[in-house]
C-alpha positions in Angstrom: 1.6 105.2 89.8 -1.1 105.4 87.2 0.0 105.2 83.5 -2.0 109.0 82.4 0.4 112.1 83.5 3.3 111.7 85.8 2.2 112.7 89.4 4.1 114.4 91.8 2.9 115.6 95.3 4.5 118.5 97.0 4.3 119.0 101.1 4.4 121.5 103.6 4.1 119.8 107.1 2.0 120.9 109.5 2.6 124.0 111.8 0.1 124.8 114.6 -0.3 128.1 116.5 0.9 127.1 119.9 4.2 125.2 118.1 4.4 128.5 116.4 4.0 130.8 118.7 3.8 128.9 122.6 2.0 131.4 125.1 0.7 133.7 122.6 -0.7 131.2 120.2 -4.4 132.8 119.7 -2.7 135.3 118.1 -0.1 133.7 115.9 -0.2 133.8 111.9 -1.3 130.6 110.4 -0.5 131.1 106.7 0.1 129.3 103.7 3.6 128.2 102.5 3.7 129.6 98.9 6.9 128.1 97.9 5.2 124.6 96.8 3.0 126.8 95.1 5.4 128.2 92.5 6.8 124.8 92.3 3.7 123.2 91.5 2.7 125.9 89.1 6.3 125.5 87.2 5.5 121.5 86.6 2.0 121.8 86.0 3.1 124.0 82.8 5.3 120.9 81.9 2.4 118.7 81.9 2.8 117.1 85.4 -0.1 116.5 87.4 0.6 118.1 90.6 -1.0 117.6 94.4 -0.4 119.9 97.3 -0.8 118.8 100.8 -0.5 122.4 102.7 -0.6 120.9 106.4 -0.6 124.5 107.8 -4.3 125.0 106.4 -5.2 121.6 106.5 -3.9 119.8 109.4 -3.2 116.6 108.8 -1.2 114.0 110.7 1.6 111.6 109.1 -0.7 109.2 108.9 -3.2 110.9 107.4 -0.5 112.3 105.1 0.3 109.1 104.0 -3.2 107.8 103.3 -3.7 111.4 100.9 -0.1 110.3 99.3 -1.7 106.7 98.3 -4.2 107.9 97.2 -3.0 110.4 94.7 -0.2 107.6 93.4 3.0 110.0 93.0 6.1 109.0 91.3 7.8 112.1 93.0 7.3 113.8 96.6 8.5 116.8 97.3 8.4 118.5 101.0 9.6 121.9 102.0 10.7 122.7 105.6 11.8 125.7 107.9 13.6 125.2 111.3 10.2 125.2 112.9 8.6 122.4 110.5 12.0 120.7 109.7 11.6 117.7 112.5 7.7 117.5 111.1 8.7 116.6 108.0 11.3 114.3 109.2 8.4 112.1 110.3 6.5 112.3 107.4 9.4 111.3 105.1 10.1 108.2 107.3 6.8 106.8 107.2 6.3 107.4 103.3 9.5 105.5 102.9 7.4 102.9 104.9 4.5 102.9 102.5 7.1 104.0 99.4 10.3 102.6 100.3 11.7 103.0 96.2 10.1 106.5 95.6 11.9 109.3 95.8 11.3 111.7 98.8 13.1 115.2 97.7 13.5 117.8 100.5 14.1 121.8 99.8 13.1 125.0 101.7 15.3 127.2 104.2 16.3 124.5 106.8 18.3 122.0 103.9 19.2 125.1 101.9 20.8 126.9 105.2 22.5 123.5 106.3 22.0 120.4 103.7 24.6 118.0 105.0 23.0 118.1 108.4 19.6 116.7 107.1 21.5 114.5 104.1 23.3 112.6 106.7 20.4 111.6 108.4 19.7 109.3 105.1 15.8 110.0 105.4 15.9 111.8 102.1 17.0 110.8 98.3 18.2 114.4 97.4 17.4 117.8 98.3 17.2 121.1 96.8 19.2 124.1 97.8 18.0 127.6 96.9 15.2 128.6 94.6 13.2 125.5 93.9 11.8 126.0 90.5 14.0 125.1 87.7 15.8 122.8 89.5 12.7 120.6 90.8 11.4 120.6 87.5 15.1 119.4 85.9 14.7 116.5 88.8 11.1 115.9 88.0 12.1 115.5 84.1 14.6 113.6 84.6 12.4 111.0 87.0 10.2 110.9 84.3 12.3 110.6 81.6 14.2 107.4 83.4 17.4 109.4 82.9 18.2 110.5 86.3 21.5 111.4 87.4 22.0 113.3 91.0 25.7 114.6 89.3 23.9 116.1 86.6 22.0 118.4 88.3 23.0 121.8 89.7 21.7 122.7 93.3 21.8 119.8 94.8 23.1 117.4 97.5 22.8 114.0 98.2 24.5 110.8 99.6 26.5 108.6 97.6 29.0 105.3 98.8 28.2 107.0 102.5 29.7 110.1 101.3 27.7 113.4 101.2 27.4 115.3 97.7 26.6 118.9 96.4 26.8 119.6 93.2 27.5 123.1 91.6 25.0 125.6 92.6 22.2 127.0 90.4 22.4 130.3 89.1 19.5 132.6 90.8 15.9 133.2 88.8 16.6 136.6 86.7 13.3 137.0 84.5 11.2 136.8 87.6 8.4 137.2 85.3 8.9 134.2 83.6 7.7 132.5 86.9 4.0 132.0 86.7 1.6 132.3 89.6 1.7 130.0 92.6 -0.4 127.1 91.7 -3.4 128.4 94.3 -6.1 125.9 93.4 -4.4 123.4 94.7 -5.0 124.9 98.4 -7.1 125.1 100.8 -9.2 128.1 100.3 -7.8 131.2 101.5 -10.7 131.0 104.5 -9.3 128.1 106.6 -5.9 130.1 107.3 -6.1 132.9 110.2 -3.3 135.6 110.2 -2.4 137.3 113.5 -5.0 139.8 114.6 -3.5 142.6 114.1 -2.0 142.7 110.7 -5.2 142.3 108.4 -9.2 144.3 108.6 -10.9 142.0 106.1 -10.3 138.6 105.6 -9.4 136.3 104.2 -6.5 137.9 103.3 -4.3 136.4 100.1 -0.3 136.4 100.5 2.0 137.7 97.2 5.8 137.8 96.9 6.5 140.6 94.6 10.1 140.3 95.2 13.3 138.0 96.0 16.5 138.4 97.3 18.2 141.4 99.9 21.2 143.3 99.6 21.2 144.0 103.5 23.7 142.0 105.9 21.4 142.1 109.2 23.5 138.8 110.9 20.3 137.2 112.1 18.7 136.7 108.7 18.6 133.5 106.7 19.0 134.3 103.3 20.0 130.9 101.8 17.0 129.9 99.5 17.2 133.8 97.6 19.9 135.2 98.5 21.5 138.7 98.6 20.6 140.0 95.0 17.4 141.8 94.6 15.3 140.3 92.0 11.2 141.8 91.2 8.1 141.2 89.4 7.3 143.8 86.8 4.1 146.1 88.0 2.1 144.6 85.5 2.7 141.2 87.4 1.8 142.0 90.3 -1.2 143.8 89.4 -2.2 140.8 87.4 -1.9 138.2 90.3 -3.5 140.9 92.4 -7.1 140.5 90.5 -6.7 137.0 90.2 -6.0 136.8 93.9 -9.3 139.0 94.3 -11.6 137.6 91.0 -10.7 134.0 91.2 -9.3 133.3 95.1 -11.9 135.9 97.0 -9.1 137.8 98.6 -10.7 140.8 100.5 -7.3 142.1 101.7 -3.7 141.3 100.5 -0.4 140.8 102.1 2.8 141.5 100.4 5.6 139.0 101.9 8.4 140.7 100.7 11.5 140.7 102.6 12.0 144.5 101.5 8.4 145.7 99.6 10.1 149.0 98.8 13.6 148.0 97.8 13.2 149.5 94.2 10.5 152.8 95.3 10.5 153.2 91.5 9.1 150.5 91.3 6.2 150.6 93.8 5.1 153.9 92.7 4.6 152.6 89.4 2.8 149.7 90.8 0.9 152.2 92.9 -0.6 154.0 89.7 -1.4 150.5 88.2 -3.8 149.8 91.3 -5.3 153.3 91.4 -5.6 152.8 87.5 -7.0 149.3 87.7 -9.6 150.2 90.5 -8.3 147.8 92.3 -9.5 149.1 96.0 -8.9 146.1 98.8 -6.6 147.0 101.3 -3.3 145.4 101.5 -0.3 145.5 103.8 3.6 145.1 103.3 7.1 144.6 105.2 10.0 147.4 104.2 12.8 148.8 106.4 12.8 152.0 107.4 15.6 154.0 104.9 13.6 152.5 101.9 10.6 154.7 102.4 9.9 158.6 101.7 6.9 160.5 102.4 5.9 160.8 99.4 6.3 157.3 98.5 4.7 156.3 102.1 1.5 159.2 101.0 1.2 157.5 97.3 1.0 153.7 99.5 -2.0 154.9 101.3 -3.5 156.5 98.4 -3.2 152.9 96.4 -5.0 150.9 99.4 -2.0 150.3 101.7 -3.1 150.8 105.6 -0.2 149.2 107.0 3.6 149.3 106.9 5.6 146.3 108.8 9.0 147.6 109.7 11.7 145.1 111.0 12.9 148.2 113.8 14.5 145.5 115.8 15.8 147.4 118.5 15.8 151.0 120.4 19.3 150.5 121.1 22.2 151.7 118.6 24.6 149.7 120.1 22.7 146.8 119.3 21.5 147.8 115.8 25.2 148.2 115.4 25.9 144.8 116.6 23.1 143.2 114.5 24.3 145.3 111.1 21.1 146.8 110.4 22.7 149.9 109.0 20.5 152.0 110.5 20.2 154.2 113.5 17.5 154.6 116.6 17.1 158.0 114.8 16.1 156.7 111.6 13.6 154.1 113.0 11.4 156.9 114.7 11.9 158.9 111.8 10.3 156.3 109.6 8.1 155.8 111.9 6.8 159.3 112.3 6.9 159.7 108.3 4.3 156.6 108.2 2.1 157.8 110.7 1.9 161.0 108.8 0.8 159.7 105.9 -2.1 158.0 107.4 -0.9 154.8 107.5 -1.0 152.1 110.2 2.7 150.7 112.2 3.5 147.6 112.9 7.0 146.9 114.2 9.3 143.7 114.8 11.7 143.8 117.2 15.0 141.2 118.3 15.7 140.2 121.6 18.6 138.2 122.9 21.3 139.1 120.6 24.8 139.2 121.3 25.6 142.3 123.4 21.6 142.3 125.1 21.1 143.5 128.2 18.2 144.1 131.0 19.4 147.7 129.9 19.1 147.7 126.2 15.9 145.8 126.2 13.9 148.0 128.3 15.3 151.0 126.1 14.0 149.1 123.2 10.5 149.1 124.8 10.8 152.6 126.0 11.4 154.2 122.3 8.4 151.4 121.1 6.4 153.8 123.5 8.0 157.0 122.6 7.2 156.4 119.0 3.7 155.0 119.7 3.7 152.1 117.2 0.2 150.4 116.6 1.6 147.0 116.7 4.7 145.5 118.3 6.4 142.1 118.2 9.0 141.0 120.5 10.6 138.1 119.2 13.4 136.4 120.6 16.2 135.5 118.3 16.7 132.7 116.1 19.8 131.1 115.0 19.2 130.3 111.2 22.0 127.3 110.6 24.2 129.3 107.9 23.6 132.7 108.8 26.3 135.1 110.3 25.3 134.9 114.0 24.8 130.9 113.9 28.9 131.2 112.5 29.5 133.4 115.4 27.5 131.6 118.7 28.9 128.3 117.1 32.4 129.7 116.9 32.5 130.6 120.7 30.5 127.2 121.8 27.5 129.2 123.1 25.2 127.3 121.0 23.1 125.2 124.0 21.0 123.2 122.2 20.4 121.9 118.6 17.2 120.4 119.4 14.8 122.1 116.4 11.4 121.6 118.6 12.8 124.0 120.8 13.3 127.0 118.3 10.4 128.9 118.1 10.7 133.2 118.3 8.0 133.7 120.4 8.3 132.1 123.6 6.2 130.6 126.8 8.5 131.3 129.4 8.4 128.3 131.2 8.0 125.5 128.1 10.8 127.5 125.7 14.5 126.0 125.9 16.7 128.7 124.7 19.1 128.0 122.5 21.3 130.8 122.8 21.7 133.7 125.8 23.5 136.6 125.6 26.3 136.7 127.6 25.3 139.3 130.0 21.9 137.9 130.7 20.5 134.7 132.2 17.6 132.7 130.1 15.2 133.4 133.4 16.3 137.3 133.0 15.9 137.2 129.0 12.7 135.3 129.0 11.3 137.4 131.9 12.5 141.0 129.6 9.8 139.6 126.8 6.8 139.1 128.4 7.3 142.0 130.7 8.0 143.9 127.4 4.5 142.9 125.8 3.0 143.7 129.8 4.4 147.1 129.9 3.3 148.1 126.2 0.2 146.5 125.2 -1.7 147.2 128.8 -1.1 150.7 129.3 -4.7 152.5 129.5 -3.6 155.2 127.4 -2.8 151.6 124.1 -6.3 150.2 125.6 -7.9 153.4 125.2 -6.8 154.0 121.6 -7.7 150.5 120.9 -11.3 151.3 121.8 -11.5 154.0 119.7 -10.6 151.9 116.7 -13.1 149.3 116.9 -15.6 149.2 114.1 -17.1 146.3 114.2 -18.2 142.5 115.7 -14.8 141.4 114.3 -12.2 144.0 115.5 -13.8 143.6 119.1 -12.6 139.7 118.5 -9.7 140.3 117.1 -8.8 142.8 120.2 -10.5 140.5 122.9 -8.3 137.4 121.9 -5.1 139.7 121.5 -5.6 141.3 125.1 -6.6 138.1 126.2 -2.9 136.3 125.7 -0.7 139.1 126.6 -2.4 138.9 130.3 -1.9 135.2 130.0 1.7 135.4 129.5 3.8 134.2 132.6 6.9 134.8 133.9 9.9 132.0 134.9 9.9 131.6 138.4 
């Protein structure tokens, strides 16, 4: 490492579409990871130089990876993973121990968070970071620097030490979410090399905000180990603030709110709404909520502050299995969210869980059925995932109906010949559950009566692409034979 600032260089391993999203990949969302971002922003305010290597936007092989390390000369590296990226940056950290066998390779992000000892023990990484990455990174970063470091001393970690695995106490959760600057954006790609799925954005390219951390809800199949169950926001000031820097600086034309729960605090998005509508800012944005945080008149006030699309996690048309997957909500309230959106003129996209405990044939094509009743714009049928750490994981691994633990094989939208399942409901076969999906995107998406309405919305060279290559990989989807 050069002798001017102390360099670190943060990761995100590559992701592509069809690892993403198999049979459907033309249409899969290939976004930035922001978590690096506030990482890098955090140390860069400590006088760190920092480097981001965002292999979603820019793919880059290990190889390639390694050459870009070299270059920059790190004293630190730093790579985040999911369960879909976590074997990617397996390979990565190997072969910069290769080229860097004494630097230190630090691993965070929801896979080591949701189940550290499993990646520790694999001895690839020096330490890794569990939960929110910000103060503690920069407490390991200081400490590098400083020549004083000491894995004991420092909360939210774990590591291996004399063969034995470590985790120190954890760190208290990020309160002053304000006192978090904005997610170090110039060191990205620009925002035009990423492509989200078709039918979530009408101008691009479209810049990505977390306004929010943290849910209170106990829906089993949700990993919530990096921020947890307390809800934790930026001010409306904030957020209006990295909105016109997102638009000014970044050339946003359309902006995506990742928030697990957008509306959690409604008091707090009608105040953000009148900021916007002050502050003239006027590009369209879209947001993920659940359906009993919204009212009409919050839903009206959205759409009047630029919002033409809501993204509610509905997950199924089945009580029973909304029961099972403790949504705390009702088929009832679903459509009634539903119908209160579509009222207010906005746009409805909908997620939606297959393969849970307790699935059937049955409940599936009742799930479809009220999709069509309700006459959502959008649907996603995913299959489900289980998060190491989470409720349902506990449970499937409890009852040994856990198949597989092979990570390349976890992906929530499936081709139905190449995807291993790693979990079946008991009262299905994986020919029968993989067969449910893509006759469930079949029976939706081509009915004239969706085709027609589709036609009627197109406004331009762009929305007939953005249709064309949608239409184009639900008729490519297969069945298992």
């Amino acid at each position: 490492m050069t002798m001017d600032k102390y360099r670190i260089m943060l990761i995100s391993p590559g992701l592509s579409a069809e690892r993403q999203a198999g049979a459907l990949k033309d249409i899969a969302n290939v976004l930035p990871t922001l978590g690096i971002g506030y990482i890098a922003s955090v140390l860069e305010k400590n006088d760190f130089e920092v480097g981001i290597l965002d292999c979603i936007g820019e793919p880059l092989g290990v190889e390639q990876v390694a050459e870009r390390v070299t270059a920059f000369d790190p004293g630190i590296i730093g790579i985040t993973a999911t369960i879909l990226t976590i074997n990617a940056a397996y390979a990565i950290a190997r072969r910069l121990k290769e080229y860097f066998p004494h630097m230190p390779v630090i691993i965070g992000g929801p896979q080591f968070s949701s189940n550290p000892a499993e990646t520790i023990e694999k001895e690839i990484f020096d330490l890794g970071v569990i939960g929110e990455g910000e103060d503690t990174f920069l407490e390991i970063s200081k400490a590098f620097r400083s020549g004083n470091f000491k894995a004991d001393n420092i909360k939210g970690v774990a590591y291996k030490d004399n063969g034995n695995i470590k985790q120190t106490d954890p760190r208290s959760f990020i309160t002053d979410m304000d006192s978090i600057p904005f997610p170090a954006r110039h060191l990205y790609p620009p925002l035009s090399v990423y492509k989200p799925v078709p039918a979530s954005y009408i101008r691009k390219p479209v810049g990505l905000m977390i306004t929010s951390r943290g849910c209170p809800y106990q829906c089993i199949f949700c990993d919530r180990s990096v921020f947890g169950n307390r809800f934790r926001a930026h001010s409306p000031a904030y957020v209006v603030d990295e909105m016109k820097l997102l638009i000014d600086r970044f050339g946003a034309r359309e902006i995506r709110f990742m928030d697990d729960t957008f509306t959690m605090d409604m008091d707090r998005v009608f105040e953000l709404c009148e900021k916007m509508i002050k502050m003239g800012i006027s590009v369209p944005w879209t947001c993920l909520t659940r359906v009993n945080r919204v009212t009409p008149e919050l839903l009206r006030t959205m759409k009047k502050a630029g919002c033409w699309q809501v993204i509610y996690g509905l997950e199924s048309g089945d009580d029973k299995m909304l029961e099972r997957m403790k949504k705390g909500v009702t088929v009832r309230d679903n459509e009634k969210a539903v119908r209160m959106a579509k009222k207010a003129g906005l746009n409805v996209r909908a997620t939606f869980v297959f393969g849970m405990p307790g699935e059937t044939v049955d409940s599936i094509k009742r799930t479809v059925e009220f999709a069509k009743r309700v006459d959502l714009d959008v649907v996603n049928f995913f299959t489900v995932i289980l998060y190491p750490g989470n409720e349902l994981y506990g449970i499937a691994k409890k009852e040994g109906k856990i198949l597989h633990s092979d990570y390349e094989h976890y992906t929530s939208l499936i081709d139905a010949e190449e995807t291993k399942l790693h979990y079946i409901p008991e009262d299905m076969t994986e020919r029968e559950l993989k067969n449910s999906i893509v006759q469930a995107y079949r029976d939706y998406y081509l009915r004239p009566s969706f085709i027609f309405k589709q036609f009627l919305n197109i406004k331009n060279l762009e929305d007939i692409e953005r249709y064309w290559s949608a239409f184009k990989s639900v008729v490519s989807l297969r069945k298992k034979h």
